[in-house]
FIZA-758667 format. One line per 10 residues: number of its first residue (from 1); for each residue x, y, z of C-alpha. Coordinates in steps of 0.001 Angstrom, whole numbers, plus 500000, padded with zeros to 6 digits. Last residue first. Example, Ala and Ser with C-alpha at 12.3 -4.5 7.8 and 13.67 -1.06 7.14 Angstrom:
<recs>
2) 513670 498940 507140 | 512300 495500 507800 .
</recs>
This chain:
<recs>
332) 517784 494902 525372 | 521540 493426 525270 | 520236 490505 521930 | 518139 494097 520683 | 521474 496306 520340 | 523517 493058 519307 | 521280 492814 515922 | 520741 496511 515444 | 524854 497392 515584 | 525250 494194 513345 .
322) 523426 496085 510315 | 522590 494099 507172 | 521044 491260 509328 | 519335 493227 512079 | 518091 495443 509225 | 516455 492539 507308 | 514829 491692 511049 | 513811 495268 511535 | 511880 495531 508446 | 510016 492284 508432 .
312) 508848 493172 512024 | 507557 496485 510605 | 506448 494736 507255 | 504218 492220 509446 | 502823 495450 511771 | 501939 497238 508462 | 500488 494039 506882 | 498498 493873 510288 | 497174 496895 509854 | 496549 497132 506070 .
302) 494549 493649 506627 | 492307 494948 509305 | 491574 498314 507639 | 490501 496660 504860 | 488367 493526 506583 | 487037 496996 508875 | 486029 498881 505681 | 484245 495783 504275 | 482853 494309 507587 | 481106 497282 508326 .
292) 480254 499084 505051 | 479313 502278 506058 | 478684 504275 502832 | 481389 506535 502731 | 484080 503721 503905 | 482842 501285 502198 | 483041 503806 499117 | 486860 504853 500089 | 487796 501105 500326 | 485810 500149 497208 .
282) 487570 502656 495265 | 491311 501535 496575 | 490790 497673 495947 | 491625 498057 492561 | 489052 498049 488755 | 490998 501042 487926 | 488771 504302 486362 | 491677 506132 485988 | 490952 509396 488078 | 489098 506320 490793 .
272) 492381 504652 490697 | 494443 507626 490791 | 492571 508813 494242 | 492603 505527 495755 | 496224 504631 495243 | 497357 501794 496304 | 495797 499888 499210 | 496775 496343 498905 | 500571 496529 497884 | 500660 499759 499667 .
262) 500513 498245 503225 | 503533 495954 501624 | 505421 499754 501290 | 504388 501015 505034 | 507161 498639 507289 | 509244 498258 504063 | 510215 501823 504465 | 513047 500181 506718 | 514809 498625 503851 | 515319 501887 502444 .
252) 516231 503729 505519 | 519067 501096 506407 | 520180 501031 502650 | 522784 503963 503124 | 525045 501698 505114 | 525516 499230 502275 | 525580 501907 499922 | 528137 503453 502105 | 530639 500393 503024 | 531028 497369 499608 .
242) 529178 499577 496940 | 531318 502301 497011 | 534701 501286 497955 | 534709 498690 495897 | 533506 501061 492547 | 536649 503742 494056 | 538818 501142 493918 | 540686 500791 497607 | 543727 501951 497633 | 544075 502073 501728 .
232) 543936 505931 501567 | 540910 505356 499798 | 539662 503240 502475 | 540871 505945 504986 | 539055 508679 503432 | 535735 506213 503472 | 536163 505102 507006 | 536935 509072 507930 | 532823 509584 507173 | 532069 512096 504440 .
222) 530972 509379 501813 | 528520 508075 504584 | 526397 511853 504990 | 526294 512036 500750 | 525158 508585 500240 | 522251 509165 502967 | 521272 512555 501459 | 521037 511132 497866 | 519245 508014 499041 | 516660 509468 500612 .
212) 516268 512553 498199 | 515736 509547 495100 | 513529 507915 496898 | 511376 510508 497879 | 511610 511093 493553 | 511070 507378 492861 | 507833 507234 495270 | 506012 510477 493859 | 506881 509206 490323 | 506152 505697 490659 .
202) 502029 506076 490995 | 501992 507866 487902 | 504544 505307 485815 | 502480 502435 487332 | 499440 503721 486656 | 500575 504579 483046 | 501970 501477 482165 | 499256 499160 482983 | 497881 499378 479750 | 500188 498010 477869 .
192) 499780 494955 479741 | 496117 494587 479965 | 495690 493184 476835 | 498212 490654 477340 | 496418 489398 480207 | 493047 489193 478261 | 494861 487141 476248 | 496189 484837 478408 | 492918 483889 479817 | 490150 485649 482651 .
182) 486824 485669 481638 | 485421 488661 479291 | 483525 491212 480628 | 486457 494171 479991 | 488176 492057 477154 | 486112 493683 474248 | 486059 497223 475713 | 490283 496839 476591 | 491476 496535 480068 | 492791 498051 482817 .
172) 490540 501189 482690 | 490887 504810 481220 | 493488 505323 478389 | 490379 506734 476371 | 491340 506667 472923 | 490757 510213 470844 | 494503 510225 469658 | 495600 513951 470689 | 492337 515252 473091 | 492346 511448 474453 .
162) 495953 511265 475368 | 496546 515306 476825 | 493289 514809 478444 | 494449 511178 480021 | 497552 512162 480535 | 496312 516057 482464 | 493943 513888 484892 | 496659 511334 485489 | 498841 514251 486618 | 496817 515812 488537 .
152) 495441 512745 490779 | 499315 511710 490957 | 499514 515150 492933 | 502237 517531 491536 | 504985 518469 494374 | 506924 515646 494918 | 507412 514548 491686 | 508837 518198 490647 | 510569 518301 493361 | 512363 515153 492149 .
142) 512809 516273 488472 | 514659 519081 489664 | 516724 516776 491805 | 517513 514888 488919 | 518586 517951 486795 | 520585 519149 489533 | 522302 516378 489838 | 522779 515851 486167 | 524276 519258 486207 | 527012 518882 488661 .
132) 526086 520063 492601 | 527522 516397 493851 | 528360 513695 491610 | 529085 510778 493653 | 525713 511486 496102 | 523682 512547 492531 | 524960 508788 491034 | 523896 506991 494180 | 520985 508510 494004 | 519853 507901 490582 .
122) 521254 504251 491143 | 518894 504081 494080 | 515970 506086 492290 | 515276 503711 488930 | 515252 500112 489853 | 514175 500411 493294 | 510975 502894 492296 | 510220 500445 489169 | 510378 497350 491592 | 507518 499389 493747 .
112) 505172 500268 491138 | 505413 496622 489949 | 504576 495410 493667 | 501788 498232 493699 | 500284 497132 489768 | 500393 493518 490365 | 499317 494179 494258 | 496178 496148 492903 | 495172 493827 490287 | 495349 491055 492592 .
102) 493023 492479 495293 | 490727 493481 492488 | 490106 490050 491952 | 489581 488773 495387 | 488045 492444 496822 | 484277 491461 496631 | 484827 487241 497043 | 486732 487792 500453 | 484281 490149 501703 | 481751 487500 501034 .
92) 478569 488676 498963 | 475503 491560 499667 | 477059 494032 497495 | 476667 496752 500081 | 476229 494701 503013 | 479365 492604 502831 | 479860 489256 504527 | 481555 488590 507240 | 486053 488069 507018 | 485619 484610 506878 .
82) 489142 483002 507452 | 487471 480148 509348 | 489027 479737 512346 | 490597 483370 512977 | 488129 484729 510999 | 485173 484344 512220 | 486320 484298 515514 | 487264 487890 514799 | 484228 488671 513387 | 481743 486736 516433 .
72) 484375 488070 519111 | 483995 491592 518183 | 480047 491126 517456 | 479944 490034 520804 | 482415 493100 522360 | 479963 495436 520707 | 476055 494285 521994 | 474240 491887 519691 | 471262 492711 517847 | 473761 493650 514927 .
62) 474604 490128 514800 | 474970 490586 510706 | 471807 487706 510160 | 469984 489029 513351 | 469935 492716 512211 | 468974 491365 508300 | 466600 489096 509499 | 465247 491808 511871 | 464739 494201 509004 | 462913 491890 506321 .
52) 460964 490781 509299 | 459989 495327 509825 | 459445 495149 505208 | 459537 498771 504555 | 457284 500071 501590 | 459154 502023 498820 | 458492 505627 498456 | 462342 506910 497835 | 462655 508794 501162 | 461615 505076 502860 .
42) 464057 502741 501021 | 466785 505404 501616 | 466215 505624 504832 | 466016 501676 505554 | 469607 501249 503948 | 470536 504038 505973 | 469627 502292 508904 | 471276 498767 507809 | 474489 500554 506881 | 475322 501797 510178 .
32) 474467 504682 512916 | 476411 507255 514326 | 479975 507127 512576 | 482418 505357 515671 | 481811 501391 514953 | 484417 501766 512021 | 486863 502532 514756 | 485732 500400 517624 | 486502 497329 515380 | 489934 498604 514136 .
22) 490996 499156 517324 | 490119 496155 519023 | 491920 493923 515769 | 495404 496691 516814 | 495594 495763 520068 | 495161 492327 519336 | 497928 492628 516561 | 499994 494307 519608 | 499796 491578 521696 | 501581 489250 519458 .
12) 503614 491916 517771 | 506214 491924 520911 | 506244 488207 520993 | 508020 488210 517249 | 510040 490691 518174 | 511278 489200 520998 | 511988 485905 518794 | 514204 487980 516069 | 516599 489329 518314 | 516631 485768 520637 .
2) 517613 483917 516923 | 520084 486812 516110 .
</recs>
């Protein structure tokens, strides 16, 4: 298990570098940067250029500096001092522009995510015992129909359906009077309620994959001759169930955890920007837009190596629900 979990462990060594140059040459790709259009702009809208405001701002962001040293600069950056640069846009730390929203997005993505558990494994478990009956087809109704209808769509039709009934705007995390205030418990408590409908929106699409996953797993173990020869042994069916297929089933769910702590910071862009959420997902599609260096690559960054981390995490949960896995890397 130990020699398992140490080569995989030096196999993402190498490929976190990999995965840093990437990034870097990605976001370097759009022609220009956010300095020149920064200088556009000031010029289409009438406003004299300042040429030493220019070159401070060049020799502040090292982007006199040819490629590989403004790779080195970043990444030393923030291997020694976990500085991830400083953002052009807002003109603050990285770290200081996505702190708070960074929370808010991994409160409502790791809540998202429970909710999925909680709700499509014992779905699926109960449409893999109950095959073709009614409530199966009900639930897999209900899954198409998650699976089909963007999260975009549905927030848009909640918050007409909400507003056009009630006339309160279920927009935002928080209340008018607590949107300025300073964090406390009660500004907490106000956000609560609202927090429901993200979650419930980004869920659905999740809990009815989910739900097919785990149905089509259940059903491929519960034909195996281990099962007809546990029953043949007198095993209770609830034994049965829980101690061999659900066990086996689980493989594909704990795998997923390679792209679901990628989630925790990205969430969703789309249905934050429908529901006006103060997450990290806006201000990665406007860095994006609007050529943020260090913003979009910091985001990038940290969604790739959380990918690579929940990868590795992944395989060694598998390795110790599955022996096969375990003794299959040990020979390799």
């Amino acid at each position: 298990m130990l020699s398992y979990i140490g080569f995989r462990v030096l196999q993402v060594i190498p490929l976190l570098f990999a995965i840093s140059v990437i990034v870097f040459i990605i976001i370097q790709l759009p022609p220009g940067d956010f300095l020149t259009s920064y200088v556009d702009q000031l010029k289409l809208s009438g406003n004299d250029v300042d040429e030493s405001m220019i070159m401070n701002l060049t020799s502040q962001y090292a982007l006199d500096k040819p490629l590989y040293m403004q790779y080195f600069i970043w990444m030393k950056n923030i291997l020694l001092h976990a500085d991830f640069g400083t953002s052009f846009q807002y003109k603050m730390p990285v770290s200081a522009v996505i702190g708070e929203r960074l929370l808010l997005t991994m409160a409502i993505s790791f809540i998202s995510m429970v909710v999925i558990w909680l709700i499509a494994i014992p779905i699926g478990i109960y449409s893999s015992t109950h095959p073709y009956s009614p409530m199966d087809y009900a639930f897999s109704l209900i899954g198409f129909i998650g699976l089909a209808i963007p999260g975009f769509l549905i927030a848009l039709i909640l918050i007409y359906t909400v507003y056009s009934q009630t006339g309160v705007a279920i927009t935002g995390l928080s209340s008018p009077a607590y949107a300025e205030a300073p964090w406390s418990m009660a500004k907490v408590w106000d956000m609560v309620p609202r927090m429901i409908i993200p979650v419930v929106i980004i869920g659905l699409s999740g809990t009815a994959g989910l739900i097919r996953v785990t149905r089509g797993m259940m059903l491929d173990e519960l034909s195996k001759q281990y099962v007809t020869t546990a029953r043949a042994k007198g095993l209770s069916e609830r034994k049965l169930l829980w101690k061999y297929p659900v066990r086996t089933a689980v493989n594909p769910l704990i795998s997923t955890v390679g792209w679901t702590l990628p989630t925790l910071i990205s969430g969703e862009a789309i249905v934050s920007i429908v529901l006006n959420l103060p997450t990290t997902g806006p201000i990665l599609l406007n860095a994006l837009m609007v050529q943020d260096m260090y913003l979009a690559g910091s985001f990038i960054l940290i969604l790739s190596v959380l990918t690579v981390l929940g990868t590795l995490l992944s395989d060694i949960l598998l390795a110790v629900l599955d022996p096969r896995i375990r003794y299959g890397g040990a020979s390799a």
